[in-house]
PDB file of N, CA, C and O in Angstrom:
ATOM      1  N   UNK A   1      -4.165 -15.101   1.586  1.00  0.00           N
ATOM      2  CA  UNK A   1      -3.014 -14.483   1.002  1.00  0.00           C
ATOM      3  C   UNK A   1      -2.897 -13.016   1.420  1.00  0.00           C
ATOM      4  O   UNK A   1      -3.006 -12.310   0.418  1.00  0.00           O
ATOM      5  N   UNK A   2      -2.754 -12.457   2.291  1.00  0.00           N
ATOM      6  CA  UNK A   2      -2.579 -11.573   3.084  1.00  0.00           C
ATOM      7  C   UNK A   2      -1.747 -10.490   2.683  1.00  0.00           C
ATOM      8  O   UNK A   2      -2.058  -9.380   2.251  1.00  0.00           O
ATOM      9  N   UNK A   3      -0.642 -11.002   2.898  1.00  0.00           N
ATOM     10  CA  UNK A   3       0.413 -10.685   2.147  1.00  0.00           C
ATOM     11  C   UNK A   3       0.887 -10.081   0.899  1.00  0.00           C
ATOM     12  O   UNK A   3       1.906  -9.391   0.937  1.00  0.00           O
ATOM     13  N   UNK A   4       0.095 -10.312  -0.495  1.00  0.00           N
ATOM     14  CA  UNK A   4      -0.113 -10.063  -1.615  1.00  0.00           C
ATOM     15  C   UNK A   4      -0.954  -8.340  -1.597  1.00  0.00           C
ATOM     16  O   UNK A   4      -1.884  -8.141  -0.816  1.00  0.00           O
ATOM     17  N   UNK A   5      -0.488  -7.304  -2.495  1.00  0.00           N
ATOM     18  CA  UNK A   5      -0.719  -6.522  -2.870  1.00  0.00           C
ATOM     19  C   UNK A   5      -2.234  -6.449  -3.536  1.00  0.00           C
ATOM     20  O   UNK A   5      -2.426  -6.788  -4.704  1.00  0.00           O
ATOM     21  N   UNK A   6      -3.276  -5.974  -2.677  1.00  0.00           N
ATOM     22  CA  UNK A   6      -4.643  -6.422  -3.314  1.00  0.00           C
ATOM     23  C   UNK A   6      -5.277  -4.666  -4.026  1.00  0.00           C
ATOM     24  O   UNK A   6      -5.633  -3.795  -3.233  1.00  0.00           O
ATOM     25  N   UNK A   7      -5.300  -4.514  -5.006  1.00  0.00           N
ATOM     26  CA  UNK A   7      -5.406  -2.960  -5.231  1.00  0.00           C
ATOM     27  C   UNK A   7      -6.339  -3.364  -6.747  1.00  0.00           C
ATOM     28  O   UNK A   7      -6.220  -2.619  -7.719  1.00  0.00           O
ATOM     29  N   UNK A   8      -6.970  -4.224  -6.792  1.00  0.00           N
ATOM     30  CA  UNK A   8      -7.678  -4.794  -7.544  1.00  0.00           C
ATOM     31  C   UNK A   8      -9.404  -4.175  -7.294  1.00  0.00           C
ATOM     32  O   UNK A   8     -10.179  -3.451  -7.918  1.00  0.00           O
ATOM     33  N   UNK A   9      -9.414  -4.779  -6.288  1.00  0.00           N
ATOM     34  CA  UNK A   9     -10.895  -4.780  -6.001  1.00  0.00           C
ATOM     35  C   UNK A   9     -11.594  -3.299  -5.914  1.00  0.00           C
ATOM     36  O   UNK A   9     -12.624  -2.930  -6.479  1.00  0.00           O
ATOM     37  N   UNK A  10     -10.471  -2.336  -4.775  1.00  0.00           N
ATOM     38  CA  UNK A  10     -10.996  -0.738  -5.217  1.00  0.00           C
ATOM     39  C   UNK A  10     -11.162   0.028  -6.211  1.00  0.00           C
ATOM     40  O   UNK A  10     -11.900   1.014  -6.242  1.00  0.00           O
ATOM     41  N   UNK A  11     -10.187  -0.568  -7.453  1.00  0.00           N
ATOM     42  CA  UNK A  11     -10.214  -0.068  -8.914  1.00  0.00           C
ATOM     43  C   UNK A  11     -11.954  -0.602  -9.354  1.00  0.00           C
ATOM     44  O   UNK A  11     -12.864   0.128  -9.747  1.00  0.00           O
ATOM     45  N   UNK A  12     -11.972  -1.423  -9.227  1.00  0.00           N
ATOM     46  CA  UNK A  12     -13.284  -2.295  -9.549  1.00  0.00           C
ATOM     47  C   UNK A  12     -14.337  -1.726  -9.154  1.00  0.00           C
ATOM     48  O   UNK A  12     -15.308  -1.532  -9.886  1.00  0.00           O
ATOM     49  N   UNK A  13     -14.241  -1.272  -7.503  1.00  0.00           N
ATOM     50  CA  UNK A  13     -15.854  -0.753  -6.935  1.00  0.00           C
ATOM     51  C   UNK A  13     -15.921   0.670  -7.558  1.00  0.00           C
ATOM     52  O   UNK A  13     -16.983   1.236  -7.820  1.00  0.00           O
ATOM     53  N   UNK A  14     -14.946   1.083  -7.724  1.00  0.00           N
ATOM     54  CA  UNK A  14     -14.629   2.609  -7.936  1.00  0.00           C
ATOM     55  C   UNK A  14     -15.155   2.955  -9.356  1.00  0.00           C
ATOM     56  O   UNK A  14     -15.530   4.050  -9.776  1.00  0.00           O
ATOM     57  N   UNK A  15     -15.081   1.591 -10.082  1.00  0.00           N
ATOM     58  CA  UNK A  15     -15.424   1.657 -11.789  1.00  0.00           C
ATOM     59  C   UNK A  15     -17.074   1.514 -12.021  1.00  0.00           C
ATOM     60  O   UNK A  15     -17.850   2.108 -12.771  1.00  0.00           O
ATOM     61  N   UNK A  16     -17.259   0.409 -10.992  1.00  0.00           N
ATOM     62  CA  UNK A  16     -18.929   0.031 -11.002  1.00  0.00           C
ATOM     63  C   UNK A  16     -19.410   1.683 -10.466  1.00  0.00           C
ATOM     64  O   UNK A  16     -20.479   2.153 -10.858  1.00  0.00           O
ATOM     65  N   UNK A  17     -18.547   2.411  -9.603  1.00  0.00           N
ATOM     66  CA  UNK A  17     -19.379   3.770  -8.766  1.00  0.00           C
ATOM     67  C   UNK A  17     -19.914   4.277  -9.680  1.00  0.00           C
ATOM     68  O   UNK A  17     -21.068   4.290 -10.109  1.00  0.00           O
ATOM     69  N   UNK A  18     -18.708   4.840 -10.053  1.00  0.00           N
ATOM     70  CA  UNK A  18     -18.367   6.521 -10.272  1.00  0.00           C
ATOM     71  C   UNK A  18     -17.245   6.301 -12.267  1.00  0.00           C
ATOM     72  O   UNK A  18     -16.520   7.086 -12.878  1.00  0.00           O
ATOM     73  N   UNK A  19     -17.577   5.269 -12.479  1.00  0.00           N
ATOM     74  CA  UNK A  19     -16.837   4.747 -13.788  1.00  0.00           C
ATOM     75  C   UNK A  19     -15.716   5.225 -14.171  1.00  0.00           C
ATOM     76  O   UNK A  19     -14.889   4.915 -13.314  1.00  0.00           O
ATOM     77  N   UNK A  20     -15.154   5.913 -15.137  1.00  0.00           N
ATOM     78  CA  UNK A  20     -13.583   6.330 -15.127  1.00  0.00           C
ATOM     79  C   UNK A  20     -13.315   7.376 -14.205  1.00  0.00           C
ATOM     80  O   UNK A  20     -12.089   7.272 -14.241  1.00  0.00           O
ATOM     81  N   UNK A  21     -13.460   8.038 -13.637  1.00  0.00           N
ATOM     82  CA  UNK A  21     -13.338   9.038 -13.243  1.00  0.00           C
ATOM     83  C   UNK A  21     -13.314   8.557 -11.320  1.00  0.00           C
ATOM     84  O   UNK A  21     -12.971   9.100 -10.270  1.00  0.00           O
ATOM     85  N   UNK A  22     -13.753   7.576 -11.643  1.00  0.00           N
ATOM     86  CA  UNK A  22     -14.184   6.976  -9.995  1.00  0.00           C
ATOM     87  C   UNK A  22     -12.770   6.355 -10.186  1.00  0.00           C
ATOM     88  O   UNK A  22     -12.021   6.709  -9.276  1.00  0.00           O
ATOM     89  N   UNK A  23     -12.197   5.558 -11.071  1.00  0.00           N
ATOM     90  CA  UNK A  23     -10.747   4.862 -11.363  1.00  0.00           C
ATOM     91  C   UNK A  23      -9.571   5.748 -11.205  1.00  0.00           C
ATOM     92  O   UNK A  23      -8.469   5.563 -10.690  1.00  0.00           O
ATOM     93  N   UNK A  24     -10.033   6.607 -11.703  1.00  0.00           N
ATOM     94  CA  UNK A  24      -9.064   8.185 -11.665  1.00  0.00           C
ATOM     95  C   UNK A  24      -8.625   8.459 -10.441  1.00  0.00           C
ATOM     96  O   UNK A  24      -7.468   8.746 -10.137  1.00  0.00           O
ATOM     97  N   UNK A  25      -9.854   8.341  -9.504  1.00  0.00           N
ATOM     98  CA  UNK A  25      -9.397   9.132  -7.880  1.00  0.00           C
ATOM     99  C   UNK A  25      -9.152   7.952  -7.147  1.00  0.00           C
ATOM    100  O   UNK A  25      -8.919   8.434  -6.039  1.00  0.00           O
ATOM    101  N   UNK A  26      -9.035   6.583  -7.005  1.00  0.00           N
ATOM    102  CA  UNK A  26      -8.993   5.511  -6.412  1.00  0.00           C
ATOM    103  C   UNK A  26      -7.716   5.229  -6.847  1.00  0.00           C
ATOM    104  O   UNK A  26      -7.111   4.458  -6.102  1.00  0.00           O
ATOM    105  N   UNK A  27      -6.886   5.757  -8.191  1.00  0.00           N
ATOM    106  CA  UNK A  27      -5.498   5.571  -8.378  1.00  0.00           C
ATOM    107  C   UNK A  27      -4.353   6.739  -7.797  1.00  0.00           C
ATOM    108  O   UNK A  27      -3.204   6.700  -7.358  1.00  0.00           O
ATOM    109  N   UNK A  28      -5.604   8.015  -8.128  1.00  0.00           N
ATOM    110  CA  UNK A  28      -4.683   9.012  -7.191  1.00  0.00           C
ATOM    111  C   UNK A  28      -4.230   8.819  -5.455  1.00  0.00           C
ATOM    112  O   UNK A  28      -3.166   9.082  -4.895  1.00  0.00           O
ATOM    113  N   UNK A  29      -5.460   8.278  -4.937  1.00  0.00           N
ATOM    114  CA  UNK A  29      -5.820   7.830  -3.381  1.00  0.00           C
ATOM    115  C   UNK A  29      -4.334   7.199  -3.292  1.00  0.00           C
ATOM    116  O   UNK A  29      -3.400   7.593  -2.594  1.00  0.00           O
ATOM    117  N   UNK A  30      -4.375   6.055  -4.238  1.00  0.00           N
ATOM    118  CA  UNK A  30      -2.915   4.726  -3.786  1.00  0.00           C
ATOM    119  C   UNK A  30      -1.691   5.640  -4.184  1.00  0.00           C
ATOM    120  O   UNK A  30      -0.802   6.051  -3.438  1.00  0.00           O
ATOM    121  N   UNK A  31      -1.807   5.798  -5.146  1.00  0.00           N
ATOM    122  CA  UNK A  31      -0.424   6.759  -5.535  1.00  0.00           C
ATOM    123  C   UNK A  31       0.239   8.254  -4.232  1.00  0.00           C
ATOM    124  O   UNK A  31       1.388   8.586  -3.941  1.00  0.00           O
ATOM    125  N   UNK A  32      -1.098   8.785  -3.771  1.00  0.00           N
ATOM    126  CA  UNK A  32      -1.158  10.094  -2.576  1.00  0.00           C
ATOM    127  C   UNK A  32      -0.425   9.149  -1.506  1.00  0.00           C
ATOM    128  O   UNK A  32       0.623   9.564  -1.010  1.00  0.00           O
ATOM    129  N   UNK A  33      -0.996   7.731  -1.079  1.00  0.00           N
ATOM    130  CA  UNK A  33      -0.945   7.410   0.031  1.00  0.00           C
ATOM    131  C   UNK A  33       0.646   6.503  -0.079  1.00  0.00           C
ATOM    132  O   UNK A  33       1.415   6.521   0.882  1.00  0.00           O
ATOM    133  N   UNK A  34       0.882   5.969  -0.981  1.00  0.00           N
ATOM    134  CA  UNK A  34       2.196   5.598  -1.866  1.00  0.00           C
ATOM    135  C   UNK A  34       3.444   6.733  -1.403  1.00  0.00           C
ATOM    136  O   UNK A  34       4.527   6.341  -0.969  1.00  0.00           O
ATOM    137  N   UNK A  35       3.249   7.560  -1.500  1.00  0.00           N
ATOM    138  CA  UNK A  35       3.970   9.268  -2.028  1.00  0.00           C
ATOM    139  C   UNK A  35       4.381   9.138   0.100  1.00  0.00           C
ATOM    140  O   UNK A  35       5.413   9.178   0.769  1.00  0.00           O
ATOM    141  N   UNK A  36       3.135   9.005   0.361  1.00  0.00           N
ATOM    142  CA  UNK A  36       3.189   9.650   1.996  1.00  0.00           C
ATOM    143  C   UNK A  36       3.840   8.871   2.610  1.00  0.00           C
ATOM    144  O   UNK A  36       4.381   9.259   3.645  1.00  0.00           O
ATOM    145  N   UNK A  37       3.986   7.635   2.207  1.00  0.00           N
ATOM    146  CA  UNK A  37       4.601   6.335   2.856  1.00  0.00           C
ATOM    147  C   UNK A  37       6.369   6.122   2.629  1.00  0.00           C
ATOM    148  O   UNK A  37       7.299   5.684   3.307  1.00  0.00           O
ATOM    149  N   UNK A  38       6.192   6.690   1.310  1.00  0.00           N
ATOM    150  CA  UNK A  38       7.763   7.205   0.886  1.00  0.00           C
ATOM    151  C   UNK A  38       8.516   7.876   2.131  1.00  0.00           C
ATOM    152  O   UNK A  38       9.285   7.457   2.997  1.00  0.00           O
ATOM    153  N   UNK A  39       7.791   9.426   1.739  1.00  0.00           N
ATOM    154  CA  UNK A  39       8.165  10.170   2.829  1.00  0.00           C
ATOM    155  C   UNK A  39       8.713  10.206   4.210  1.00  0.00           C
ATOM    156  O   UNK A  39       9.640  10.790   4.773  1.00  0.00           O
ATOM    157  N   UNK A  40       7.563   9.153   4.619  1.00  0.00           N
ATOM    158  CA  UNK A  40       7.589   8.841   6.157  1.00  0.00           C
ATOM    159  C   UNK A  40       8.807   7.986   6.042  1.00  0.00           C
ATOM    160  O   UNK A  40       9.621   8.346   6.892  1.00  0.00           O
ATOM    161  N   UNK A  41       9.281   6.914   5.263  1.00  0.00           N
ATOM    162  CA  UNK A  41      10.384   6.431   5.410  1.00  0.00           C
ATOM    163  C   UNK A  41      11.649   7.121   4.976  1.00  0.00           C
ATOM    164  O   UNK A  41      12.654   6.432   5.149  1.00  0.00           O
ATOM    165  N   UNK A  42      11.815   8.126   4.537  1.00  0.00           N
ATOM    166  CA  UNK A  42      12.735   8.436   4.285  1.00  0.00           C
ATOM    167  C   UNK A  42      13.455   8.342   2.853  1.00  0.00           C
ATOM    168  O   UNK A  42      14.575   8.792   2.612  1.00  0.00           O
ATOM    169  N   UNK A  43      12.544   7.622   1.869  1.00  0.00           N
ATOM    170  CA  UNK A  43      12.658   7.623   0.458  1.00  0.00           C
ATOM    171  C   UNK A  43      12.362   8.851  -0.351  1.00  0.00           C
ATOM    172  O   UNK A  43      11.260   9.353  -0.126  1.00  0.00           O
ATOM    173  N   UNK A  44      13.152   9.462  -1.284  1.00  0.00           N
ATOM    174  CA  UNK A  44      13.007  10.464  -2.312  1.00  0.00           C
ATOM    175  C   UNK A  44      12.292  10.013  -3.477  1.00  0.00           C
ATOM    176  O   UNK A  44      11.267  10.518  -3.937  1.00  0.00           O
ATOM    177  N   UNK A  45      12.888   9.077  -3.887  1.00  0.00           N
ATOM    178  CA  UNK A  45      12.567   8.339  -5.078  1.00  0.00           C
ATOM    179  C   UNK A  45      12.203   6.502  -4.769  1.00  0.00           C
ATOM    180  O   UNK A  45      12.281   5.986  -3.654  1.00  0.00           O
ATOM    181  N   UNK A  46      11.816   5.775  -6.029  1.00  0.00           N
ATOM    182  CA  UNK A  46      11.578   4.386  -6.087  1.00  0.00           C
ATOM    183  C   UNK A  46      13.075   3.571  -5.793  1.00  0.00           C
ATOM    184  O   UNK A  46      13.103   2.507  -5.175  1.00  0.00           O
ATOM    185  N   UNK A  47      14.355   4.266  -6.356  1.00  0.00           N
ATOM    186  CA  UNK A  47      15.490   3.707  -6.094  1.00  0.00           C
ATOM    187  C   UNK A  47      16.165   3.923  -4.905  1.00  0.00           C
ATOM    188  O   UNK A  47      17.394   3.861  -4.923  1.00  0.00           O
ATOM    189  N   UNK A  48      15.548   4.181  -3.816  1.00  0.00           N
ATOM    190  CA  UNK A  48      15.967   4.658  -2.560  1.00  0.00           C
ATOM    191  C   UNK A  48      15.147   3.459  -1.668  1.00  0.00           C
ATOM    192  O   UNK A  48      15.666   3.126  -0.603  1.00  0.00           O
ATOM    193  N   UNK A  49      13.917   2.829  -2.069  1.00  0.00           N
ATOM    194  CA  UNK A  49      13.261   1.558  -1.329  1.00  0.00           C
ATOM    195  C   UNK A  49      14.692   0.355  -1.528  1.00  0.00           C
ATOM    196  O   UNK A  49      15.399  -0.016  -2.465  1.00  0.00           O
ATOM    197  N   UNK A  50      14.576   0.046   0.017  1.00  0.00           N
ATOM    198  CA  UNK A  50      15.177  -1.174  -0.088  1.00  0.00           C
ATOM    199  C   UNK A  50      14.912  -2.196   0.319  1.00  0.00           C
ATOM    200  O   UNK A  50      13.780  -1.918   0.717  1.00  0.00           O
ATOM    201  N   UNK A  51      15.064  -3.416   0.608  1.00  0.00           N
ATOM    202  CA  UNK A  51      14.650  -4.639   1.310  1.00  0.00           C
ATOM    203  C   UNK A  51      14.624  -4.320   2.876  1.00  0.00           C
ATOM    204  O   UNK A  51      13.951  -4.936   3.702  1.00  0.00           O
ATOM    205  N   UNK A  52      15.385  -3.364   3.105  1.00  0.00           N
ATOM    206  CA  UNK A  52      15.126  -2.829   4.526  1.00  0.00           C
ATOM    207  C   UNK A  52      13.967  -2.113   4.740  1.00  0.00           C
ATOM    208  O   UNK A  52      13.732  -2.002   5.944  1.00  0.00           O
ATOM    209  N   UNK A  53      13.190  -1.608   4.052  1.00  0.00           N
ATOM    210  CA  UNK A  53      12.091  -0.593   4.187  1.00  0.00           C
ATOM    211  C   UNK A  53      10.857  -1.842   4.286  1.00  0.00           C
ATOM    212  O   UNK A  53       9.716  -1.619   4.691  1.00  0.00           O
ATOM    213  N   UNK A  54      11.271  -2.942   3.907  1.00  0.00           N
ATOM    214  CA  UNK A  54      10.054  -3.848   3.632  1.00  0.00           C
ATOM    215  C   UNK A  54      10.022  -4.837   4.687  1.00  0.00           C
ATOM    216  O   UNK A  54      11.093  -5.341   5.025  1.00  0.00           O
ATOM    217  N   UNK A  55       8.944  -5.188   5.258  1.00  0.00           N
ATOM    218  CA  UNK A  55       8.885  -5.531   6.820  1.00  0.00           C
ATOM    219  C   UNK A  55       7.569  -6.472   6.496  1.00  0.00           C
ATOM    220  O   UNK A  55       6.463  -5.937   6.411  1.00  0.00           O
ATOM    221  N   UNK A  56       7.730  -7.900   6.319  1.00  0.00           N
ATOM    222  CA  UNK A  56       6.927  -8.833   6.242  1.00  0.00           C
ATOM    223  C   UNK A  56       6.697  -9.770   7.592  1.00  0.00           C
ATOM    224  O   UNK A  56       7.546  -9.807   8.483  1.00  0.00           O
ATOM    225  N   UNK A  57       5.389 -10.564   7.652  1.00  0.00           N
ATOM    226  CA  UNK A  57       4.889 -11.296   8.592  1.00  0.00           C
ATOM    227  C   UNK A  57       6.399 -12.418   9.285  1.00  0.00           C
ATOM    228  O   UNK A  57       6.706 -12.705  10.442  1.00  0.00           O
ATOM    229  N   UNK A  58       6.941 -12.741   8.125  1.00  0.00           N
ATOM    230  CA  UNK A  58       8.326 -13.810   8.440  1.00  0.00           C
ATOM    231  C   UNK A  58       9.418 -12.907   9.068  1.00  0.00           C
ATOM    232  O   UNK A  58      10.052 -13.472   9.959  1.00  0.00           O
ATOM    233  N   UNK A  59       9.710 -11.862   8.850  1.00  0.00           N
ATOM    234  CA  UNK A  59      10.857 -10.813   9.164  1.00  0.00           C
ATOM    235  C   UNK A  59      11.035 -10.653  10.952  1.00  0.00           C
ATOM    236  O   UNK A  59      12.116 -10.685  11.541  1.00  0.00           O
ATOM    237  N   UNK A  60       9.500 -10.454  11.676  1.00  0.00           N
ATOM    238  CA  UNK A  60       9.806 -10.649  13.016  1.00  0.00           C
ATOM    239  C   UNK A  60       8.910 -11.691  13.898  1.00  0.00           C
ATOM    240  O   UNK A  60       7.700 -11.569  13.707  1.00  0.00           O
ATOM    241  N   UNK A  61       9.208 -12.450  14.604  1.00  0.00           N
ATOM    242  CA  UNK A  61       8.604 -12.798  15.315  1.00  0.00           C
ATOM    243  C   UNK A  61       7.521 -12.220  16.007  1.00  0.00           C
ATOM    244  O   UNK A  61       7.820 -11.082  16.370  1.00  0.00           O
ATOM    245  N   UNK A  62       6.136 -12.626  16.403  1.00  0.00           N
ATOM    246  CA  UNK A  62       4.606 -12.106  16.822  1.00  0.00           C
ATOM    247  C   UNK A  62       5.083 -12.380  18.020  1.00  0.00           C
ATOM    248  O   UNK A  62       5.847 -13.314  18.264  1.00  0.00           O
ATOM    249  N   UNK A  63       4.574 -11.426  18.970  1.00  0.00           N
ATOM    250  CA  UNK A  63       4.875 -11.476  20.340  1.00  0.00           C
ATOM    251  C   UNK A  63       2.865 -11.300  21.131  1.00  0.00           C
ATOM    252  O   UNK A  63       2.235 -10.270  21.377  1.00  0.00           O
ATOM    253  N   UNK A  64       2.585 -12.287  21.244  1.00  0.00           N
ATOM    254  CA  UNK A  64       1.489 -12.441  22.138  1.00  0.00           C
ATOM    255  C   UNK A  64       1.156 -11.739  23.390  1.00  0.00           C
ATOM    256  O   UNK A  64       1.617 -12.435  24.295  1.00  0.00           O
ATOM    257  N   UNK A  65       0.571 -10.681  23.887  1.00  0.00           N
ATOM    258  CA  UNK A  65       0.132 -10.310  24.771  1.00  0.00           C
ATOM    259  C   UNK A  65       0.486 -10.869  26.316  1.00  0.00           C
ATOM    260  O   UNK A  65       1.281 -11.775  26.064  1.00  0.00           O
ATOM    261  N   UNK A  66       0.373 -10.839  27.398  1.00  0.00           N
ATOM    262  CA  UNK A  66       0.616 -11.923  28.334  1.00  0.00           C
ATOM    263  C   UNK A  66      -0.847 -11.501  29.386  1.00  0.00           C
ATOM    264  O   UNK A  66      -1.068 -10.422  29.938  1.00  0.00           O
ATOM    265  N   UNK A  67      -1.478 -12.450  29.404  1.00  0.00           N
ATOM    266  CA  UNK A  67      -2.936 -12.235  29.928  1.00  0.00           C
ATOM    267  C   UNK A  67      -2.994 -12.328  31.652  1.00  0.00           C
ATOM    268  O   UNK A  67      -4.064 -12.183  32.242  1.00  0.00           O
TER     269      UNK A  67
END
């Protein structure tokens, strides 16, 4: 499942680390890197993402190398 949003498991190692505080900076990390990804596309806000900004495995065809 590839595809699926996995932001589970770093909350988790981050809790076993470094315990709340390890949760603390592993949410800031996604949220910083969240923020930067905005940016780079051209979003201000959450209501500015659109189905165009979102670019899944089905959306283009894989183009294979030619050996």
């Amino acid at each position: 499942m590839p595809s699926q949003s996995q932001i589970g498991r770093p909350v988790v190692f981050a809790l076993a680390a470094e315990g709340e505080a390890g949760v603390k900076k592993v949410l800031q990390m996604l949220r910083d890197e969240f923020e930067l990804t905005m940016a780079l596309s051209g979003c201000r806000s959450l209501s500015e993402i659109t189905r165009n900004h979102i670019v899944t495995e089905w959306d283009t065809p894989r183009h294979l190398p030619r050996l």
